[in-house]
C-alpha positions as CSV (number, residue, x, y, z in Angstrom):
1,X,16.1,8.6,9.6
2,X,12.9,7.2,8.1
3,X,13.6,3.8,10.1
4,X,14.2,5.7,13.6
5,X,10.8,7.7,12.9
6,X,9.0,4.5,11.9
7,X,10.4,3.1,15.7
8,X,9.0,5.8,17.7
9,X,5.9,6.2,15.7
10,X,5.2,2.3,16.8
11,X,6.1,2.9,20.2
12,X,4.3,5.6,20.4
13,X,0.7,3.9,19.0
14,X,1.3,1.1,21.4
15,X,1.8,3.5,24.4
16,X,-1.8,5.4,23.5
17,X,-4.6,4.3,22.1
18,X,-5.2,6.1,18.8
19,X,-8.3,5.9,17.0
20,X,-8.8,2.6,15.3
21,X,-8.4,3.6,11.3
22,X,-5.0,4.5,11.8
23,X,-3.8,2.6,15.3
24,X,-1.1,-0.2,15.5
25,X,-3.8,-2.3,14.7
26,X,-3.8,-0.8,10.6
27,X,0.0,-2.2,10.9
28,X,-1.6,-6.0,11.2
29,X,-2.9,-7.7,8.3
30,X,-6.8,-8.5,9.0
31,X,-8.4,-11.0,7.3
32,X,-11.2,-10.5,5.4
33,X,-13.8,-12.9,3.7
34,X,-13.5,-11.3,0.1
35,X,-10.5,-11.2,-1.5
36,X,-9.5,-9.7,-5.0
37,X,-7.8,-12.5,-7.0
38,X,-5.7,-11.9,-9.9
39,X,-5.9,-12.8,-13.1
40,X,-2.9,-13.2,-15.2
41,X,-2.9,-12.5,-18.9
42,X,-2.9,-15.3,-21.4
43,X,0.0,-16.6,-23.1
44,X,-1.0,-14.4,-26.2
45,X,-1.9,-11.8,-24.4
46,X,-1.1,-7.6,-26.2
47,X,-0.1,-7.2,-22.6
48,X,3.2,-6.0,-22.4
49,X,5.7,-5.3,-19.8
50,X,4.6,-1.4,-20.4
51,X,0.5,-2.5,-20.4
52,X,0.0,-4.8,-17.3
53,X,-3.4,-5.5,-15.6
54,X,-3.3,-6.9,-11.5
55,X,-6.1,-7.6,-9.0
56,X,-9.1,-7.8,-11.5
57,X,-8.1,-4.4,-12.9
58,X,-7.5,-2.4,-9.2
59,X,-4.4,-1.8,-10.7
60,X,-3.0,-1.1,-14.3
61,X,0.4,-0.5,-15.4
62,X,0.1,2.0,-18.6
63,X,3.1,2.8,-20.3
64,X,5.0,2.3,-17.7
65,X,2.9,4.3,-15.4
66,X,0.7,2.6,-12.2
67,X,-3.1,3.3,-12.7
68,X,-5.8,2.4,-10.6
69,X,-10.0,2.1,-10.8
70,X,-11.6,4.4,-9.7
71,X,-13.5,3.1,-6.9
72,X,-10.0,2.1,-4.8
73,X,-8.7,5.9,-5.9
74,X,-11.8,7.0,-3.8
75,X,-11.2,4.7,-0.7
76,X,-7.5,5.8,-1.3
77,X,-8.7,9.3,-1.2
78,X,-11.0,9.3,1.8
79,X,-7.8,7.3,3.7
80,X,-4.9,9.7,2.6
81,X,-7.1,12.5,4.5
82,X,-6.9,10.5,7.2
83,X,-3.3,9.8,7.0
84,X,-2.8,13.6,6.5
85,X,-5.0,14.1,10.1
86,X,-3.1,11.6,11.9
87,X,0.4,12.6,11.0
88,X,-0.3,16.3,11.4
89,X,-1.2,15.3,15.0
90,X,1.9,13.3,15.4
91,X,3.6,15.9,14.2
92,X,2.7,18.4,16.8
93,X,3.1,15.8,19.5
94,X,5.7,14.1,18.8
95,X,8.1,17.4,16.7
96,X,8.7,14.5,13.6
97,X,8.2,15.5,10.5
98,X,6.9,12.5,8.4
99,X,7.3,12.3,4.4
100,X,4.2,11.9,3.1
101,X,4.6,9.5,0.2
102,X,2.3,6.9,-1.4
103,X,3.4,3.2,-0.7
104,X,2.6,-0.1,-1.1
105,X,3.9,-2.8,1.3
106,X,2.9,-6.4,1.1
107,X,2.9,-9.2,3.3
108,X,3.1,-13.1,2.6
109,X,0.5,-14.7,3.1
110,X,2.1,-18.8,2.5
111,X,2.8,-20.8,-0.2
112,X,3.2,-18.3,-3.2
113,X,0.5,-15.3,-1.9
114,X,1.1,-11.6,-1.1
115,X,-1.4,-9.2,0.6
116,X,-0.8,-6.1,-1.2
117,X,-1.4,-2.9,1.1
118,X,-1.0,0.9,0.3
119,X,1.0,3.2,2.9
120,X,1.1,6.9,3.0
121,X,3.5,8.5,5.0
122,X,4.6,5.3,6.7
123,X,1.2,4.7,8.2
124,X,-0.6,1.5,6.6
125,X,-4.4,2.6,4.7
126,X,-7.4,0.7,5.5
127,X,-8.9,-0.4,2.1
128,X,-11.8,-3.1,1.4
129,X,-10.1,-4.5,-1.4
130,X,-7.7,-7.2,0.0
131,X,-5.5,-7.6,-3.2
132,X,-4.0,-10.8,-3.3
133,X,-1.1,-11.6,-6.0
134,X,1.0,-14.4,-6.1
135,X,5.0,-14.3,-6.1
136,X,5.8,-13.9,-9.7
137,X,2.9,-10.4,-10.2
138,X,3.9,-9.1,-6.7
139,X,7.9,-8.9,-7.7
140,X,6.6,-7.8,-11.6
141,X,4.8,-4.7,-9.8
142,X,7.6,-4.1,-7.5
143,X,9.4,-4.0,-10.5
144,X,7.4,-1.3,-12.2
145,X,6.6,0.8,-8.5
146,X,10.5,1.2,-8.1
147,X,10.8,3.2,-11.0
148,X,7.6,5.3,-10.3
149,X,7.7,8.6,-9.3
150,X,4.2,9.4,-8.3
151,X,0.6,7.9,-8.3
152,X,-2.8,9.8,-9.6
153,X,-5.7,9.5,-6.7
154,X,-8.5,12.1,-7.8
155,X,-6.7,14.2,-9.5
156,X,-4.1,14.6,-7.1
157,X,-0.4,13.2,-8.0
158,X,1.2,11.6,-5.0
159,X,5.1,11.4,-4.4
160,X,6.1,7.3,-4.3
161,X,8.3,6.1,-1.8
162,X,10.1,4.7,-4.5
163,X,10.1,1.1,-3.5
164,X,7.6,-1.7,-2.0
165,X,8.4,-2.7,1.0
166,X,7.7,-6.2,2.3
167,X,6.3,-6.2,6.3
168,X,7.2,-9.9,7.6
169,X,7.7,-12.6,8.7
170,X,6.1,-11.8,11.8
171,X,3.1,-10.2,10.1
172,X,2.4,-13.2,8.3
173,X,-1.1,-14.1,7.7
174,X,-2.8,-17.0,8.5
């Protein structure tokens, strides 16, 4: 069902032209002239499959639980209401009711480079922090995210989809 509402909810932000933030445009990776790179712990690292650390510390795994800084929980924040706006009015237009859930979906961006992005209820967020992680973090983090029930932004615990999707290969970036 999830699938079918995605469909329509495509079709229907092609048909109209819905305010930019959330449009079909959020659905296309933009590219941006700062990107966060990742750094990888060293070989001898206390870093543990339950302590992990990914995009310059955007996002932490902590005992097995996904963390992040505080300045991308308050972009997440400010874009979740607008999620919660947008779907509410799709709602009402469109009689679908949407699951809102916290996401992440990533795209590849060539050779061994994912765009990491954050979804709620199926729409994409607009954040300035274009994480970047290569192959072997983005699967490690998918690994952790699938067995995540919900994610802390200000306070507020969101329901996770439950697993990462990946957007491609048509949404590749360039």
């Amino acid at each position: 069902m999830k699938n079918a509402q995605l469909i329509i909810l495509l079709i229907y932000l092609s048909l109209f032209d819905i305010k930019p933030s959330l449009s079909l445009t959020t659905f296309l990776p933009i590219t941006t002239s700062k990107e966060i790179s990742t750094i990888s712990p060293p070989a001898n690292s206390p870093e543990t499959d339950n302590n992990l650390t990914f995009a310059e510390g955007s996002i932490k795994v902590i005992d097995g639980q996904i963390c992040l800084n505080e300045v991308l929980q308050n972009e997440l924040d400010r874009q979740i209401e607008e999620a919660k706006q947008e779907l509410n009015r799709l709602r009402e237009t469109l009689a679908l009711d949407f699951t809102e859930e916290l996401g992440f979906a990533y795209f590849h961006q060539g050779q061994n480079r994912w765009r990491l992005r954050f979804t709620y209820g199926g729409l994409l967020l607009k954040t300035s922090a274009k994480i970047s992680l290569p192959t072997e973090q983005i699967f490690r983090l998918k690994e952790v995210f699938d067995h995540t029930e919900w994610i802390e932004v200000k306070g507020i615990k969101y329901k996770t989809t439950g697993s990462m999707r990946q957007l491609g290969p048509i949404l590749h970036e360039e």
